[in-house]
C-alpha positions in Angstrom: -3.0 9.2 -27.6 -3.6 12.9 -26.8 -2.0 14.4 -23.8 -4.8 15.3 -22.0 -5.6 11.7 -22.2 -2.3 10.5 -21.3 -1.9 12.6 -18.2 -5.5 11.5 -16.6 -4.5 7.7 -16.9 -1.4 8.9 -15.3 -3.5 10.4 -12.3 -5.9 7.1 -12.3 -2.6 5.0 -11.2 -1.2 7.6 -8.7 -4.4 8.0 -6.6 -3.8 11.0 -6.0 -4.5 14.3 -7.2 -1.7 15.0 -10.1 -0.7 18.5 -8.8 1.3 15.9 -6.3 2.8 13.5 -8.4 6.4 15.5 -8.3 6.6 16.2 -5.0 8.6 14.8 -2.9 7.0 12.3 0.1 8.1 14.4 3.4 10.5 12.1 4.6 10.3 11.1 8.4 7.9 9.4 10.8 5.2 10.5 12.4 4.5 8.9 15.9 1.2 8.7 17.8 -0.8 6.6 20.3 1.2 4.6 23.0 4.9 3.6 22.5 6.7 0.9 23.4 6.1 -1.8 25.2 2.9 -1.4 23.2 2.6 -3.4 20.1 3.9 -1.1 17.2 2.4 -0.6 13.9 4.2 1.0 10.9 2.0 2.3 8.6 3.1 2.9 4.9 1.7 5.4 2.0 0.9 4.6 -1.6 3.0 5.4 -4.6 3.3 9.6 -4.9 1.3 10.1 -1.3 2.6 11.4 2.1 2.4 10.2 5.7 -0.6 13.0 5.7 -2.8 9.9 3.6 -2.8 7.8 5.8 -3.2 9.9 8.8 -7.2 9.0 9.4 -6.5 5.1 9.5 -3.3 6.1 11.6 -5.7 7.8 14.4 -7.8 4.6 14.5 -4.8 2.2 15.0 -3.7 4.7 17.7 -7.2 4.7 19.2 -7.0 0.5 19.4 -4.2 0.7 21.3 -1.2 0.1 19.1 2.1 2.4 19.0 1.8 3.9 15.9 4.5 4.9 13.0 3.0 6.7 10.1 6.4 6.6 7.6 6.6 9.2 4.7 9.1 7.6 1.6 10.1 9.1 -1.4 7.9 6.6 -3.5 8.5 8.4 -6.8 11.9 9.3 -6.9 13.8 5.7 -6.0 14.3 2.5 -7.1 12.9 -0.3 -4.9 16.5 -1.6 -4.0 16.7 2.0 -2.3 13.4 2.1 -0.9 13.8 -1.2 0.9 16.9 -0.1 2.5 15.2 3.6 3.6 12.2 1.6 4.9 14.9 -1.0 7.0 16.2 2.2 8.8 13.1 3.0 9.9 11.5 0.0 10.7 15.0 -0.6 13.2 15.0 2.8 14.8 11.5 3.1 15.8 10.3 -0.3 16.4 12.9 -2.9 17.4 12.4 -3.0 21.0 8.9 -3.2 20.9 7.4 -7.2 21.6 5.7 -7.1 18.3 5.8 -4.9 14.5 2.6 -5.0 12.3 2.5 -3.0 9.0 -0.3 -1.7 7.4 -0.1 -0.5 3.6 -1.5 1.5 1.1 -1.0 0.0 -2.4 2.6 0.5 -3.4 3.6 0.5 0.5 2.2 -3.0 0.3 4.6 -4.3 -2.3 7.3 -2.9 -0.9 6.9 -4.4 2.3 6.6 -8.0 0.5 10.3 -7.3 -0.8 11.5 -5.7 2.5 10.3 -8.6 4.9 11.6 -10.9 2.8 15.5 -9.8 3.4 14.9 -8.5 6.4 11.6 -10.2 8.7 12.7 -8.9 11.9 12.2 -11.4 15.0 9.6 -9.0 16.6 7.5 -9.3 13.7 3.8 -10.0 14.0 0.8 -9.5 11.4 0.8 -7.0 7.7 -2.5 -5.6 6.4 -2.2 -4.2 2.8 -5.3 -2.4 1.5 -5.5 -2.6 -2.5 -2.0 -3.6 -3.0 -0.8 -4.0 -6.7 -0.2 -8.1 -6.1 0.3 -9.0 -9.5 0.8 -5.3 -11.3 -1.5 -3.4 -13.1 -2.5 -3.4 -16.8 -2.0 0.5 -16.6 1.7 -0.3 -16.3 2.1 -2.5 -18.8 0.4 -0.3 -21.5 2.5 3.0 -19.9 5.1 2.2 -18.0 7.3 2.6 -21.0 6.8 5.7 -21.2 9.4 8.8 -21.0 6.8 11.3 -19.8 5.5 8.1 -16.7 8.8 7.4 -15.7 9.8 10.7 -15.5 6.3 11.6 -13.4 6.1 8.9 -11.1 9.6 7.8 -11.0 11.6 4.2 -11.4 9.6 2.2 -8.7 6.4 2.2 -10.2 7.3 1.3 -13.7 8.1 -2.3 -12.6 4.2 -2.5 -11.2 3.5 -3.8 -13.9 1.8 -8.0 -14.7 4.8 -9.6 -15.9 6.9 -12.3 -14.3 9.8 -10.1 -14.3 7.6 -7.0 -12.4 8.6 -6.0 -9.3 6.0 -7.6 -7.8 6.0 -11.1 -9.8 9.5 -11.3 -8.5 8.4 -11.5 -5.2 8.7 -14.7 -2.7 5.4 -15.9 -1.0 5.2 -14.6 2.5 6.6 -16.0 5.6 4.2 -14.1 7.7 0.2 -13.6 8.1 -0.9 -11.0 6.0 -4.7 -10.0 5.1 -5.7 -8.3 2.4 -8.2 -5.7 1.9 -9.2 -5.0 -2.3 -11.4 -2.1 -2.8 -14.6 -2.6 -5.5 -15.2 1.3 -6.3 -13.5 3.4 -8.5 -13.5 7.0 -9.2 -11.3 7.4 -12.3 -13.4 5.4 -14.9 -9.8 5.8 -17.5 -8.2 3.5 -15.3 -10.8 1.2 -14.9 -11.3 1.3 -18.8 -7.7 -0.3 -18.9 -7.9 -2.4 -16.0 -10.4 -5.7 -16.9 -12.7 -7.1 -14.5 -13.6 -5.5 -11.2 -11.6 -3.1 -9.7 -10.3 -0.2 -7.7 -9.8 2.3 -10.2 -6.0 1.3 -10.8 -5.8 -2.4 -9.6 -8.1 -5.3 -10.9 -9.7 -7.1 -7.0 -7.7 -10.3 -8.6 -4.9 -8.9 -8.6 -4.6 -7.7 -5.4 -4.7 -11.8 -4.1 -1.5 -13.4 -4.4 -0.4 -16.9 -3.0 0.4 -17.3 0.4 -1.9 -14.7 1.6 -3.7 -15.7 4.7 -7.0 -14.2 4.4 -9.1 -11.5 1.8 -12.0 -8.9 2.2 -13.7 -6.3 -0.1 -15.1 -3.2 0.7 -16.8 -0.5 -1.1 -13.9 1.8 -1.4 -11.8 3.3 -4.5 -8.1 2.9 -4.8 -7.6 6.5 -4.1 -10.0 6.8 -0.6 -9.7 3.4 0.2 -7.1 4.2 3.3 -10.1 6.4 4.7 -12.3 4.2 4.5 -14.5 3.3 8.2 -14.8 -0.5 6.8 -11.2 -1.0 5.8 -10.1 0.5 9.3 -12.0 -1.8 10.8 -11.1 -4.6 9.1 -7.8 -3.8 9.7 -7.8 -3.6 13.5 -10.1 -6.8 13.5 -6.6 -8.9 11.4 -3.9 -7.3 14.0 -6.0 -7.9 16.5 -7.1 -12.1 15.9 -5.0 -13.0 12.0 -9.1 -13.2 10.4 -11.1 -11.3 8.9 -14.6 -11.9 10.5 -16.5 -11.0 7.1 -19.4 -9.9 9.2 -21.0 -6.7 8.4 -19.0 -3.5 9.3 -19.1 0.6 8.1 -20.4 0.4 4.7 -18.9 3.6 4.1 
C-alpha cells in the first residue's frame, strides 16, 4: 500500500483533519449552562478531537436546561485502563452532587464510557447518548491497527477498536443503564467506507454501532466526522435525556 494511501485511511478513522492526529486533547473541562442542582451532562469527544468538537451540541444541551461538562481527554496518547481512570476524576469533581449525570459521546468517548460505567456507575446516574460509537470495532482497525506508523499516530486506545472478541469494545459488559444510540448514514471519506461493508459513517458500519442491551437506535443523515454538529442528532439527543425514547418522528434533516 502506498503512503499516501495509508495516511488517508488513517484520517477516515480519526474524523478529523490529520494535521490533529498528534496533538494532544487540551486536557480540562469546559463548563456551561446552569450548575448544580441542575441535571448535569458530561459530554465526551471522539478519538484525536478536543472539547472544541463537541462545542455546538454542548451549546444546545446548555440551551435545554442541563449543566453542562464538555471534557477534553488525551484519546491518542493512553491506554483505556488510563483513560477510564482520567474520565473517573472528572466525572467525581464536577458532577457528584448534582441529582442526576447523563453523558453524551462522540465515537471513541462512547466506548469508553461503556468501560467506565461499568466499574464505576455512580448512584446519581441517569441516561448516556452515544452518537456513532464504534460498538463492535471497525474493519479499519482490524486491517491497520497493526501497524507501527497507526499506533504510533493515533496511539494505544484505538488499536483495540477493532471487531474481535478480544477488542476493547467486544470485551465490554452489556449496560446497566438506558442508553440510546444515534448511527450516522453519510460519509465523507469514501477510503474508509471502501473498507468498512455495508452502510456506514465513513469509519463505522450503522450495524455496528447497535450492541445488546441498548435501549433504543436512530439514524440520521450525518458522517462520522460532522455527526456531533449535526441539528438532527442534537435533537435526538435532548429528546432521550429528556423521556429514555427516541420519538423517530421527523426532525432537522440537516
Amino acid at each position: 500500500m502506498r503512503a499516501s494511501t495509508f495516511i488517508a485511511l488513517l484520517a477516515a478513522l480519526l474524523a478529523s483533519p490529520l494535521a490533529g492526529v498528534r496533538a494532544a486533547a487540551e486536557a480540562g473541562v469546559e463548563a456551561e449552562g446552569l450548575t448544580p442542582p441542575a441535571e448535569a451532562v458530561v459530554v465526551l469527544h471522539g478519538l484525536g478531537r478536543s472539547n472544541r468538537a463537541m462545542g455546538p451540541l454542548a451549546s444546545r444541551l446548555a440551551a435545554a436546561g442541563y449543566a453542562v461538562y464538555n471534557v477534553s481527554y488525551p484519546s491518542t496518547e493512553l491506554p483505556p485502563e488510563a483513560l477510564d481512570g482520567y474520565l473517573h476524576e472528572q466525572v467525581e469533581a464536577c458532577c457528584a452532587q448534582a441529582p442526576r449525570v447523563h453523558f453524551v459521546t462522540h465515537s471513541l468517548g462512547g466506548i469508553l464510557v461503556r468501560a467506565h460505567l461499568a466499574r464505576h456507575a455512580p448512584a446519581n446516574l441517569g441516561r448516556v447518548v452515544m452518537l456513532a460509537p464504534p460498538s463492535q470495532g471497525s474493519e479499519i482497525v482490524d486491517q491497520l491497527g497493526d501497524s507501527a506508523l497507526f499506533q504510533w499516530a493515533l496511539g494505544p486506545t484505538a488499536a483495540q477498536l477493532g471487531t474481535g472478541p478480544e477488542s476493547l469494545p467486544g470485551r465490554l459488559p452489556p449496560p446497566r443503564f438506558e442508553v440510546g444510540v444515534i448511527a450516522g448514514t453519510r460519509s465523507v471519506n469514501p477510503l474508509g467506507s471502501a473498507m468498512v461493508p455495508g452502510p456506514d459513517d465513513g469509519t463505522v458500519a450503522v450495524e455496528n454501532t447497535r450492541f445488546e442491551g441498548m435501549t433504543d437506535f436512530v439514524t440520521v443523515p450525518a458522517s462520522h466526522t460532522f455527526i456531533m454538529r449535526s441539528d438532527a442528532a442534537a435533537d435526538h439527543a435532548i429528546e432521550f435525556l429528556r423521556a429514555g425514547r427516541f420519538s423517530h418522528a421527523p426532525v432537522h434533516s440537516d
